[in-house]
C-alpha positions as CSV (number, residue, x, y, z in Angstrom):
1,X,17.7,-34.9,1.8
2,X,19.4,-37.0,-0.7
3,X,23.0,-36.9,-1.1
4,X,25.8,-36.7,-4.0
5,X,22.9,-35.3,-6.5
6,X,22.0,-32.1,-7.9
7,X,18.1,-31.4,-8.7
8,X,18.1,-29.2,-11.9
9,X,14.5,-27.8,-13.1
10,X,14.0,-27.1,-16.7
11,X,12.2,-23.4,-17.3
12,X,13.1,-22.3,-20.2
13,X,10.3,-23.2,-22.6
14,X,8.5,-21.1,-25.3
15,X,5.1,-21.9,-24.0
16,X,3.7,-22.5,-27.5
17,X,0.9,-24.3,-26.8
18,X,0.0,-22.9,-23.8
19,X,-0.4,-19.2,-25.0
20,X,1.0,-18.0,-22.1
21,X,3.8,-18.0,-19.6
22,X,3.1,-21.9,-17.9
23,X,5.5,-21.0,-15.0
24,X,3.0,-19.0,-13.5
25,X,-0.1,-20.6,-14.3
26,X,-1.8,-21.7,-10.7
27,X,-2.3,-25.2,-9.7
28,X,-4.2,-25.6,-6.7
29,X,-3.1,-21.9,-4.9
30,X,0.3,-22.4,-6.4
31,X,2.5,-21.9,-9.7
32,X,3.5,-24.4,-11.3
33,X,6.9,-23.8,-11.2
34,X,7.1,-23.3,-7.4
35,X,5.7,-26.8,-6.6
36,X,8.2,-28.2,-8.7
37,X,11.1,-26.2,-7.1
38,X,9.5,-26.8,-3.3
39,X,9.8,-30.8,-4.1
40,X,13.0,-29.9,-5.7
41,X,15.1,-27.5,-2.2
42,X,13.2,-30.7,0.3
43,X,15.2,-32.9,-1.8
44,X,18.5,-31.8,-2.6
45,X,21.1,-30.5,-1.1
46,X,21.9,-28.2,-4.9
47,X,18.7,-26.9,-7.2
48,X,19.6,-24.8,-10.1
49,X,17.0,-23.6,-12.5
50,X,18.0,-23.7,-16.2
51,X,16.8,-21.1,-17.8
52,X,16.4,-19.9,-21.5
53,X,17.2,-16.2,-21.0
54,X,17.2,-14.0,-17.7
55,X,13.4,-13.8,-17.6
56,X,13.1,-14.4,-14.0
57,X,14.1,-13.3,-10.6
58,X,15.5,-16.0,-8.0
59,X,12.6,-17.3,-6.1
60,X,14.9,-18.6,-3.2
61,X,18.3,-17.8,-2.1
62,X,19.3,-21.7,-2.0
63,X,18.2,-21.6,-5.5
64,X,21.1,-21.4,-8.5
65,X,20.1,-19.8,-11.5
66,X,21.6,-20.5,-14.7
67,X,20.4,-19.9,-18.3
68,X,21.9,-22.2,-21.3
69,X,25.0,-22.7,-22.2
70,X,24.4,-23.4,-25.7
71,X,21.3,-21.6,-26.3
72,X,18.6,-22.4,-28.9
73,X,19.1,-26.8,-28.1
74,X,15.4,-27.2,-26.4
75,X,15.4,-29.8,-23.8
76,X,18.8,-31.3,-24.6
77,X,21.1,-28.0,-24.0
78,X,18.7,-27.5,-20.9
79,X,20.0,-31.0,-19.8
80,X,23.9,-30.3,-21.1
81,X,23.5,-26.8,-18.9
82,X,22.1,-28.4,-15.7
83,X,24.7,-31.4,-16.0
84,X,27.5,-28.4,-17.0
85,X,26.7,-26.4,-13.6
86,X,26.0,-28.9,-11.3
87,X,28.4,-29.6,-8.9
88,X,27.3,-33.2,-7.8
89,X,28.0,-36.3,-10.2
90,X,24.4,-37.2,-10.9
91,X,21.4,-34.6,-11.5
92,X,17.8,-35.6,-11.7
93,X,15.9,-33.5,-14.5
94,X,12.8,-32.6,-14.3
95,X,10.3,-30.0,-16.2
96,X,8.9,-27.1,-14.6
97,X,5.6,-27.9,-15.5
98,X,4.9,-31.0,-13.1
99,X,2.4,-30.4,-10.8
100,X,2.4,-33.1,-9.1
101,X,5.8,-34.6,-8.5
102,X,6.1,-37.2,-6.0
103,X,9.4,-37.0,-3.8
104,X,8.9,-41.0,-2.9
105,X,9.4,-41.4,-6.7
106,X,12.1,-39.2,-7.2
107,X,14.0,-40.5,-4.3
108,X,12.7,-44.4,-5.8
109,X,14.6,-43.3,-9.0
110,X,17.6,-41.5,-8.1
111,X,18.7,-44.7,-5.4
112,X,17.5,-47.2,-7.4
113,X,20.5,-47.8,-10.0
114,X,23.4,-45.3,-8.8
115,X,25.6,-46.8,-11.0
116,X,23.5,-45.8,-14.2
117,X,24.4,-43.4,-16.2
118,X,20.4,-42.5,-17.0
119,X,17.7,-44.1,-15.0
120,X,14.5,-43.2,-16.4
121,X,10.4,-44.4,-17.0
122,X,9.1,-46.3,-20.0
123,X,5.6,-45.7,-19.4
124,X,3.3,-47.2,-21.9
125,X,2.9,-43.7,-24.0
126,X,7.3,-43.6,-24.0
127,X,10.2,-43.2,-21.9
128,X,10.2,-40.2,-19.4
129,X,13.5,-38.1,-19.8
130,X,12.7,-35.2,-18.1
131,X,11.7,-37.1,-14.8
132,X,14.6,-38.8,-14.9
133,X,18.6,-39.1,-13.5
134,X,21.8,-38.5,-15.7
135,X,25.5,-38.8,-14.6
136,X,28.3,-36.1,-16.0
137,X,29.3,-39.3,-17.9
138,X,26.0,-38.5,-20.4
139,X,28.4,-34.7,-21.3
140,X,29.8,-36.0,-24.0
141,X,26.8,-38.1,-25.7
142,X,24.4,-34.8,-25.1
143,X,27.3,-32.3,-26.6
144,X,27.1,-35.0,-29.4
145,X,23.5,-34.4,-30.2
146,X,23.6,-31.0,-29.8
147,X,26.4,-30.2,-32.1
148,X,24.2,-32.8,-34.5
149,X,20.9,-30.7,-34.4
150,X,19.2,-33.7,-32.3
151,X,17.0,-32.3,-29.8
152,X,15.3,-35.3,-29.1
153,X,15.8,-36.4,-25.4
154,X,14.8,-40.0,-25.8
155,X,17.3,-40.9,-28.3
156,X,20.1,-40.1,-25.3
157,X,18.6,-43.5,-23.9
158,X,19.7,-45.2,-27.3
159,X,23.8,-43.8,-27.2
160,X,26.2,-46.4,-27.2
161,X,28.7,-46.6,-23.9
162,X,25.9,-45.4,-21.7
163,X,24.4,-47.2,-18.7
164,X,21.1,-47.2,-19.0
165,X,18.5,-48.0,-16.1
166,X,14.8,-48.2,-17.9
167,X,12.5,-48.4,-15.2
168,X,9.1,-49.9,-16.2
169,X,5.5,-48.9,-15.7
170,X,4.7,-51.5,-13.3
171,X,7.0,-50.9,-11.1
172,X,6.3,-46.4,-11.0
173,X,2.7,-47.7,-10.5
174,X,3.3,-49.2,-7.0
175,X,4.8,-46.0,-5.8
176,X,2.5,-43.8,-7.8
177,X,-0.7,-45.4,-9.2
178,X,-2.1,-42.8,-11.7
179,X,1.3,-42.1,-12.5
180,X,0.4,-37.7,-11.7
181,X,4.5,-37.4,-10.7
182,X,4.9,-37.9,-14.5
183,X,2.0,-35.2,-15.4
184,X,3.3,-32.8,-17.9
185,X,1.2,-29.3,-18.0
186,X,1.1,-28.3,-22.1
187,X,-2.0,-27.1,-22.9
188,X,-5.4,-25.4,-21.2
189,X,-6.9,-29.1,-21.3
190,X,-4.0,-30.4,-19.5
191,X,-4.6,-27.2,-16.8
192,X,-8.1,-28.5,-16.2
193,X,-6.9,-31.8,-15.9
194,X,-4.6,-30.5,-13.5
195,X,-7.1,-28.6,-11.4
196,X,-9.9,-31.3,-11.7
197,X,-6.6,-33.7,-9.6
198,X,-7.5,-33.5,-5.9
199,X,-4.3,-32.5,-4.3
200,X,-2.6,-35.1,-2.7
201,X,-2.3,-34.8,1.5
202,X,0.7,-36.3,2.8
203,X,0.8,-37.4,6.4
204,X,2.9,-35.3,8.6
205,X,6.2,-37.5,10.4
């Protein structure tokens, strides 16, 4: 269990692409967003699910539930909610539509630059922000972006007085070769893709 840090999930998207509610769509015998929230409560010690609207019941009693505190901001007032609620210093974002996140990497990021203020993947196709840490120093910067009609999460990586921790393919690789823990779920393609994944058996200790 990692310490200090609050896991916030992200589930309040519209789904467009999809066509449906994502949340529940099945990846190997499970939904996709209770794989991300059982990686998520073996992790940290807080897990609070962001959500749009009250569209959900609590899947788990050591789960928090919170919907956005500035509706209508996408990703970034998802983020400004999680980082508003959470009662740790640091949170680590991630989407609810990541089948396949692994807690080695996860743990990899969130001890790897404590001092940060973000700490977050720049794989070749970008960097990662919703795999990704943030401090309650980044309140200010994402409030800023908000109140500026900037829902783009990447450009927080790019706001001045922030400590930023870019963490480079290579290095995710070693830990995670095909890079799956970064796997967004968008589209039917990307659920096939998903499906076609063998799931990945980890060795009991």
């Amino acid at each position: 269990m990692l310490r200090e840090i609050s896991g916030v999930v992200l589930a309040g998207g519209k789904s467009r692409r999809m066509g449906t509610d994502k949340r529940r769509i099945s990846i190997h015998g499970q939904p996709l967003l209770d794989r991300v929230l059982s990686v998520f409560l073996n992790l940290f010690p807080e897990v609070l699910l962001v959500l749009a609207e009250e569209d959900l019941e609590k899947p788990d009693e050591r789960i928090t539930m919170v919907t956005d505190v500035v509706p209508g901001c996408a990703a970034v007032g998802g983020l400004y909610s999680g980082l508003y609620h959470a009662r740790h210093p640091r949170i680590f974002v991630a989407a609810c539509d990541m089948p396949f996140l692994d807690p080695d990497v996860v743990s990899y990021c969130v001890n790897v630059a404590p001092e940060a203020d973000v700490v977050l993947a720049e794989l070749e196709h970008g960097l990662q922000p919703l795999h990704a840490v943030y401090s309650k120093r980044c309140v200010p910067c994402v409030k800023a972006m908000m109140d500026a009609k900037d829902f783009c999460l990447r450009h927080l990586a790019d706001q001045p007085g922030l400590n930023v921790h870019r963490l480079p393919e290579v290095e995710m690789k070693r830990l995670n070769p095909q890079l799956l823990s970064f796997l967004n779920v968008n589209s039917p393609d990307d659920v096939e893709f998903a499906r076609s994944v063998a799931p990945v058996s980890r060795p009991r200790s």
